[in-house]
C-alpha positions in Angstrom: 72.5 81.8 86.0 75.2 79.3 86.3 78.9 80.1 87.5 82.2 78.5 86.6 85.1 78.1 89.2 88.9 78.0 88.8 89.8 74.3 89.7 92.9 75.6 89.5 94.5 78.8 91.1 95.9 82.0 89.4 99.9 81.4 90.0 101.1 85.2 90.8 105.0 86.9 90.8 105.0 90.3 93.0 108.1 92.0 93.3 108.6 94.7 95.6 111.6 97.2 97.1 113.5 95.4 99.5 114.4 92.2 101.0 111.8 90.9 103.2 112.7 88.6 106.2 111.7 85.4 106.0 109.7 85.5 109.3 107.2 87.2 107.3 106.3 84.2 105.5 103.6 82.7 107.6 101.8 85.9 106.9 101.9 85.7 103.2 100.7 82.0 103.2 101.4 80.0 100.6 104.1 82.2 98.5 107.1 81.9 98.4 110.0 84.5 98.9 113.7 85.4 96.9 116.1 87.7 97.5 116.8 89.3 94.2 120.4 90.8 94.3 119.2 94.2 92.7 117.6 94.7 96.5 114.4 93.4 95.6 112.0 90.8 96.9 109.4 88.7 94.8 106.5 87.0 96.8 105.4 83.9 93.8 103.0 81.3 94.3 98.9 80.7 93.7 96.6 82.4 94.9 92.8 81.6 95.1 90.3 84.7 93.9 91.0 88.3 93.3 90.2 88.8 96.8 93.2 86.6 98.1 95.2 89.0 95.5 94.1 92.0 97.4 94.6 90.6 100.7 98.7 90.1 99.7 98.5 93.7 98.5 96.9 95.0 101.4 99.6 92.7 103.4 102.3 94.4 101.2 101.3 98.1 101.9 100.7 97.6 105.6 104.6 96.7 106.0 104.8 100.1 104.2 107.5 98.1 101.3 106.9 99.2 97.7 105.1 97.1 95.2 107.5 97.6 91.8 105.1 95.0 90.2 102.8 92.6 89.9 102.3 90.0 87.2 100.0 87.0 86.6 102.2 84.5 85.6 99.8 81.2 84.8 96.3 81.6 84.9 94.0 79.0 86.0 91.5 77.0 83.4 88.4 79.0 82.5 85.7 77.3 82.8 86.8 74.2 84.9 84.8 73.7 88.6 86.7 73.3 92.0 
C-alpha cells in the first residue's frame, strides 16, 4: 500500500473568546496571534497533520478560553510527498 504526504502544511485560522497574551506564543508554535476588537483572539498559521491540530485544541481548552471557531483556510497539495 503506498501513502502520499502533504509537502505542504494545512494553513489554519482558530478564533476563540478572549484576548490571549502574547507570552503564550511559544506554546502555540508556529501561529500567530491578533487581537480582534470584538474581544476575540485568532491563533493562524500551518500546521503539520491532524494531530498537530489537536494538540492546538487541546492547548486551547487547557487555558480553559473558548474556541468560537475553527476553519481550514488553505489546504495543502494532495498527493505531493514531503
Amino acid at each position: 500500500m503506498s501513502e502520499t504526504h502533504a509537502s505542504a502544511e494545512d494553513h489554519y485560522e482558530i478564533r476563540i473568546k478572549g484576548h490571549l497574551d502574547d507570552r503564550w506564543a511559544d506554546w502555540f508554535e508556529g501561529l500567530t496571534f491578533t487581537h480582534e476588537s470584538d474581544g476575540t483572539t485568532i491563533l493562524d498559521g500551518p500546521l503539520t497533520d491532524q494531530a498537530a491540530l489537536h494538540g492546538v485544541l487541546n492547548r486551547i481548552r487547557d487555558l480553559g478560553l473558548p474556541i468560537i471557531s475553527v476553519q481550514l483556510v488553505r489546504p495543502a497539495r494532495k498527493g505531493a510527498r514531503k
